[in-house]
Each structure stands twice: as structure tokens, then as C-alpha cells.
Steps between C-alpha positions, in 0.01 A plus 500: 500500500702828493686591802725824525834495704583823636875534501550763786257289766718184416835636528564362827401138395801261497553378097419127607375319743499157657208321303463175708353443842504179706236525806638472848877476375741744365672488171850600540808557281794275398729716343791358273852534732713332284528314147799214408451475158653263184529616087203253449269657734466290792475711782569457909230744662533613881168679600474687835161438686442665838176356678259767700603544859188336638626156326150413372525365152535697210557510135783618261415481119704387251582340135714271693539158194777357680698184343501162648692447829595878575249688672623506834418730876772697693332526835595399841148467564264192448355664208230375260415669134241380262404605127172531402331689218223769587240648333479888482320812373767743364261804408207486765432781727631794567853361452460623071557908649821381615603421106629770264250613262744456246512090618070520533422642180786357321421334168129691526346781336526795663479888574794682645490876655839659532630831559772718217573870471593438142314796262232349236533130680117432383658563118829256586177234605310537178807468285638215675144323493499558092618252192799694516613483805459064510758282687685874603595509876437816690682590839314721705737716748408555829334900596777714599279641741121399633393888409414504115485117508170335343295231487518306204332133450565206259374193415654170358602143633748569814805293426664530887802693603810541344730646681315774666271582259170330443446410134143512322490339137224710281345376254714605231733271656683874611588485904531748738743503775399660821712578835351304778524869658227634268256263495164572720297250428441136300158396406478121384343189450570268824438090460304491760463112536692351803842348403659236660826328526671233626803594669756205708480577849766368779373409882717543774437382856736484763714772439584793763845591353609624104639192313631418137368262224717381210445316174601390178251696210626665182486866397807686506783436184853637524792483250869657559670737283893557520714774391865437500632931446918502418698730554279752739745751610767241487288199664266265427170436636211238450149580613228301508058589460148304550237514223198424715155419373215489743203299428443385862292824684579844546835509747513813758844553712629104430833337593584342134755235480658355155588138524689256273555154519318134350346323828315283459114570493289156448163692525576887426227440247174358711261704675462429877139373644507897606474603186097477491523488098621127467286207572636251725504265211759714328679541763561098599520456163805777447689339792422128437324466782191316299164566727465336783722761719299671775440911383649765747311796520630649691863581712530400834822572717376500853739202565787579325588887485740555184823716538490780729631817345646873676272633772285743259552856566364711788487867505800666283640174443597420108394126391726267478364154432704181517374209304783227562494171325174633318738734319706220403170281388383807261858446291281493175627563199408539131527173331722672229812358363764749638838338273823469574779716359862498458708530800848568567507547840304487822632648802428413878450839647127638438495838460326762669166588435490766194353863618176585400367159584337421812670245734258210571652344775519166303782325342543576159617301159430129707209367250244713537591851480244786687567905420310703683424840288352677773103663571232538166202614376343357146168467410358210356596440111804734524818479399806681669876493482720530790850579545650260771859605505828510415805359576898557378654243322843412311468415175783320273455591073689307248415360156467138436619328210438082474637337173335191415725221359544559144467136420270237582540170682696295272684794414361614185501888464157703540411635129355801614852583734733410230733858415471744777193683610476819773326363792258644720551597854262583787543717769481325852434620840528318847395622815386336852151565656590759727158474664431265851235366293451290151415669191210308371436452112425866333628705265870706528551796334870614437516818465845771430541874540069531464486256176408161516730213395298158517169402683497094520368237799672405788426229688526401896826676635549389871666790704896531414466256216681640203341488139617590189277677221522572150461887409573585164696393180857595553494725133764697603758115536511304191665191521588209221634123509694399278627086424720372288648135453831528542673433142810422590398260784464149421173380405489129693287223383319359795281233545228552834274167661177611547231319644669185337548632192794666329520893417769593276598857490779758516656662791569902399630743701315841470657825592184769637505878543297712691513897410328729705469876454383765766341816345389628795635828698644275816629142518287221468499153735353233264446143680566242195409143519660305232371173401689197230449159430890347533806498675633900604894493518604740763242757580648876528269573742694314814282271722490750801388770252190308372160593625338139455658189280212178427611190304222254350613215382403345184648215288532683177606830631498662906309842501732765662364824668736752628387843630740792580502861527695756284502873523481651162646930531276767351526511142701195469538163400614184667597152359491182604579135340491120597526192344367134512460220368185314340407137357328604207279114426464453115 
């Protein structure tokens, strides 16, 4: 059957409408308030229902799939809430007028009438109908004014809206794009056959007063991104942003919350008896249960009322729920591996929270770490990035240089460091968290004066614990080792038990140079960790001098590690020797 839609007589219609209808009992909203969500997915939902002032029973629809042990009822009320699935007609009636035309007729054959001022339109239509014109897109631009405007009409398979033109396909596989604003009317074919659907419905009883529900379901993905900037106007700073992905439902006005952490989460992966798409049999199976457990169908806390959270707002009075030791229950966290790095130092004071982030209220870097980024919108299967804030912070840069020994165990030199060789040397930063909060596992960008210097992983950073990072090959230091066995030492013939047997070998004392050269502009701090197999004679570094001196033992020959600072000038050169001694085994 053809029907026409007349544009002008429906421009008052709403561009949806509510599709479902329960006799006798209202369906009512249960808007999203807030989402505590982990990298994996797993997601903490708080939904706001607030029953009809009469208290009769009602509905509130919902996809609600929650996992295993979470779905719980912030009331202070005996309430009781059921899930059923119900059966429903989404196109009969009178209820299809209150759908766009470009939603009715989408995907149909169709005839559209719409209104231009442009001269010779009806030979723009032929063209753009011809061979010539196939696969070409055509814009049509709005009259400039309704006087000289005319009637033009079209036919072709109407594709829906995009943007706020309607789009018709031709034939020719050519399309026409037509302001919303010009259209006058949309003839089509209509499926006139009733549809149904079933759609998870959620009965309430005994509730007068708003109250909150809360669960465990998955949906919304996060992962961190850090930029570390040097040198901005003489400071340093290190920000911090969420890559969100939204697979859960379309989010309007929602208190988002980052968290961090590895609880643990025995059934994060089963479906609750709610979740009407699971048999019980899969579910007793998923929890070990076996079959002989009695079903619940339903939730029932007329005896035992759960937490009771803030009064809920009256007239001009902002919301400002309290969920207690429920808030501590939803700690759930990704089950992702966030590593340990290298720390120097941890510090006792916490530091204050960093601007631009939102203060929580809760205790931050103890665990499980929760950063509240503030109110969103984000439709379902979006993606969005969002800045969360910045924070000063004090960052130390030297180059690193660690010499491994140049000969192995039993004191043989290494072929490949026989001679001398320039070494390479990495540039190092440290810096503490400066935030009240971890930083969770995510990628830090360094960045200096607008260019980027390295990009690499960091991994869980609890608040004022320092780190230290590579950046970059130090090109600009070269540095080479150099050993020699003494010649005019004397060689001693030695003989070493080992594991019961004898060693025989030669004791040699080795004289070592280190030469480093600074090409740079400015002086240069370079951290060098030195490490032998032998005896060192005096070290010219003195003990109170050294940053860190280990010792492990062996019986052929101890491995020494000694690491020190030296400050090399700008454009110069600094030496430095030591000596020791080494069984050398046959």
C-alpha cells in the first residue's frame, strides 16, 4: 500500500516515541547516573528509578545483563523488583505518524516532493538520472526565499538522513541530497504487517520514594595516555587523558569514573539468574553449583532493606547520593597485569589532588584507585577522548651509562669487548607522581619545546612514587672502556678449589679507563654503573660519594657493581680509571 506523509501537518510530531505499553502499569525511566569502569570493560552501573507518586507498581525497561552476585537495591523502603520479558507491537496504530518519514520509508522505494529556486532544476534531474551522471552525488541548497521556489519531485530508494539532508539513491546509483527544510512530502511503501519484539521489562512494587540500583555488566573500555612536556616556560608538567569506548547504551549527562586496580572478581564473567538469556542450567553450572539449587526469580528485600543512601532531592536541591560500603563492594577492576617499575623513592606525604580533575571524596593510590572525570554524553559505539588534567611536576634528566664486566666468570675476557669500543648511552628521566592518585598502565609521551622525544609504557605509579624512564640515546655523550692487564704487574699462578676439584689459573691485575666526552651546548650529569669480576684496589670514587655499591660472591671471581655520578662540562671530556684484580682459570 502507498501512503503519503505530508511534512508540514507532521511537523509538530515528536521524532520518536515510546513503542511499548504495559496495561494498568506505567513504564518509567532508569536513566544511567553514574559509570565505574575498568580497561577490560567491566562496568559498575548506578541507575536512578523514581516510582509514580501513587506507589502502585510500575515498570522501568532496561538491557540490564548483570554479572553474578552484583545486582543490588538502594532503597530504604521494603522494595521488591522482578524481570520478566514482554511481548510487544512496535509499529501498530497510530503510534507509526509519530516516526520520521525518513525512519518509515527508509530502505523503501520511494517518491520525494521538495521545494528549490534553482533555474533549469528539471534539466539538473534529467542529467543526474542519466549514464553519465552514475554514482555522482548532488547537494540540493535550500530556496533563498519561498517566492520563485518550485516544486520539483524524485524518485529512487530513500537511504535516511544524513545530517540534515534526506538522501534518495536513483537508479543510476546517483543520490540526491535534500534539506529536511525543502522536502513536502514522501510517498512510500510501508510493511504493513504487525512487528513485534521482545523487550526485558523490570517490576517494581513497594516503592513511594526514588532509589538506586547497581551492578556489575560490561560496556564501557578506557585506557590512559600520558604526556610528560619539559621545559614549558621554564617548568615541567605531566598531564594525563581517557580513551573511552562505549559499547554499553547511549550515556546522557553521566558521572564517569576511571578506576584501576586487580581485585579480585571470582564471577565477573557469569550472567546472573536476571539475565533472562541464560538457562538455569548454565548458570549452576558456571558457578559450580551442579542442579539441585532452588531458582530465584525473583528479588525480595522486604526483610532486609540494603544500605540507605542521601535523602533524594526535593525542590532545588542538587543530588547527592551516598552509597557507603556498596561503594567499597563495587572496587572492580580490570583483570589486567598493571607491572611494576623501577623505583627510587617513595615518599609519605600524598600530594594534592592535580587541577582539572574532579575530587572524589575517596582515598586515592590505596589498591584500587577511582578518578572521577566529571558529567558525559556518548552514544552507543562511540569513541571519545578526554582531557582529565594536569598537574606540575619536577623532573631530574641525566644520561645513564652501565658497563658490563668485560670478562666472564672465570675471568676470561669477552671476545667481542676485547680493544676499546664507544659505548652507548641513554638519556634518563625521574620524576614522582605528582597526582593524589596512581597512574595506571598507559602510554607516556615525552615531549620538548613542541617535538616529541620518546613514547614507551609505564606501568602502576602509586602517588609520590618516583620512577625513572628511558628517553632517548644520549648521541650527543659518547663514552668508551678501555682494559688492559697490567704488564708490569706480576702475573701469579694460582690454584682455586671448586666444588672439590682444583682450578688452576692466574691472578692479573687489570688497569680500566673510562673516557667520556660531552658535545652538547651545557654540562651533562651521566649516572655510571660500573660492573668487574675481581678484586677493585681503592676506588676513586670515595664510599660517601657512591650512589649504590653490591658485592656477589662467587668462588672463582666476586661480581662488583659500583654506580656514581660525574658531571662532564659542555664540550669537554672527562677521565676516569680503576684497577682490579682477576683469577683468570686455565
Amino acid at each position: 500500500m502507498k501512503k503519503c506523509f505530508d511534512i508540514f501537518a507532521a511537523a509538530a510530531l515528536a521524532a520518536s516515541a515510546t513503542l511499548f505499553a504495559v496495561e494498568k502499569e506505567e513504564i518509567l525511566p532508569a536513566p544511567v547516573k553514574a559509570l565505574d569502569f575498568f580497561k577490560t570493560g567491566l562496568t559498575v552501573v548506578r541507575r536512578q528509578i523514581t516510582p509514580p507518586e501513587d506507589g502502585k507498581p510500575f515498570y522501568f525497561s532496561g538491557e540490564i545483563s548483570p554479572a553474578y552476585g552484583t545486582f543490588w537495591i538502594f532503597s530504604d523502603e521494603a522494595v521488591t523488583i522482578a524481570a520478566k520479558e514482554e511481548t510487544v507491537l512496535t509499529n501498530n496504530g497510530p503510534l507509526m505518524a509519530d516516526i520520521p518519514y525518513y525512519l518509515r520509508f527508509k530502505g523503501q522505494q520511494g517518491r520525494v516532493w521538495f521545494k528549490t529556486d534553482l533555474a533549469n532544476f528539471e534539466e539538473t534531474l534529467k542529467w543526474l538520472a542519466s549514464g553519465e551522471a552514475a554514482e555522482q552525488f548532488l547537494t540540493v541548497p535550500p530556496p533563498e526565499s519561498e517566492r520563485g521556489a518550485k516544486t520539483y519531485k524524485a524518485d529512487g530508494v530513500i537511504e535516511g538522513r544524513s545530517g540534515q539532508d534526506l538522501v534518495l539513491r536513483l537508479a543510476n546509483k546517483a543520490a540526491l541530497r535534500i534539506p529536511l527544510e525543502s522536502v513536502t512530502l514522501v510517498s512510500g511503501k510501508e510493511d504493513q504487517e504487525l512487528k513485534k519484539s521482545k523487550i526485558k521489562l523490570w517490576r517494581v512494587t513497594g516503592a513511594k520514594k526514588p532509589f538506586f540500583v547497581e551492578y556489575l555488566t560490561s560496556g564501557m573500555t578506557w585506557a590512559p595516555s600520558y604526556r610528560l612536556e619539559l621545559d614549558k616556560d621554564g617548568k615541567s608538567y605531566l598531564s594525563m587523558a581517557a580513551d573511552l569506548r562505549n559499547d554499553f547504551e547511549e550515556i546522557k549527562d553521566t558521572d564517569l569514573t576511571l578506576v584501576s586496580g586487580q581485585p579480585t572478581l571470582q564471577f565477573k564473567n557469569t550472567s546472573s539468574l536476571l539475565d533472562l538469556r541464560i538457562t538455569p542450567e548454565s548458570f549452576f553450572r558456571s558457578v559450580g553449583w551442579g542442579f539441585e539449587q532452588p531458582i530465584i526469580r525473583k528479588l525480595d528485600y522486604a526483610k532486609r532493606p540494603m544500605n540507605k543512601p542521601a535523602p533524594m532531592p526535593g525542590a532545588g536541591v542538587k543530588a547527592k547520593a551516598s552509597y557507603g560500603a556498596a561503594k567499597e563492594s563495587a572496587a572492580m577492576d580490570v583483570a589486567m597485569a598493571d607491572e611494576e617499575v623501577m623505583v627510587e623513592e617513595v615518599v609519605a606525604d600524598m600530594p594534592a589532588a592535580a587541577a582539572g580533575f574532579a575530587d572524589t571524596g575517596k582515598e586515592q593510590g590505596a589498591d584500587i584507585s577511582y578518578v572521577s572525570i566529571g558529567k558525559h554524553s556518548l552514544e552507543k559505539g562511540a569513541a571519545a577522548h578526554i582531557p582529565c588534567g594536569t598537574a606540575e611536576v619536577e623532573v631530574e634528566r641525566k644520561a645513564e651509562w652501565k658497563i658490563e664486566p668485560r670478562r666472564y666468570l672465570n675471568g676470561v675476557p669477552v671476545p667481542e669487548y676485547e680493544g676499546s669500543g664507544v659505548q652507548t648511552l641513554y638519556d634518563t628521566l625521574s620524576f614522582k607522581n605528582p597526582f593524589s592518585f596512581p597512574l595506571t598502565e598507559g602510554a607516556m609521551e615525552v615531549t620538548e619545546g613542541g617535538h616529541i622525544y620518546s613514547q614507551s609504557m609505564r606501568e602502576w605509579i602509586n602517588p609520590g612514587q618516583k620512577v625513572s624512564m628511558n628517553l632517548t640515546k644520549a648521541l650527543s655523550l659518547t663514552g668508551k672502556v678501555e682494559e688492559n692487564v697490567d704488564k708490569k704487574a706480576k702475573v701469579v699462578k694460582r690454584r682455586k678449589k671448586i666444588d672439590g676439584e682444583n682450578v688452576e689459573g692466574f691472578e692479573k691485575k687489570v688497569n680500566g679507563k673510562l673516557t667520556l666526552h660531552n658535545y652538547r651546548g651545557t654540562a651533562a650529569k651521566v649516572k655510571i654503573t660500573l660492573n668487574v669480576y675481581g678484586e677493585l684496589e681503592k676506588f676513586a670514587i670515595p664510599e660517601d660519594k657512591l650512589l649504590e655499591s653490591k658485592d656477589k660472591e662467587n668462588d672463582l671471581n666476586t661480581l662488583r657493581e659500583r654506580t656514581w655520578e660525574m658531571e662532564v662540562p659542555a664540550g669537554g671530556e672527562e677521565v676516569f680509571e680503576y684497577h682490579y684484580t682477576v683469577f683468570e682459570a686455565k
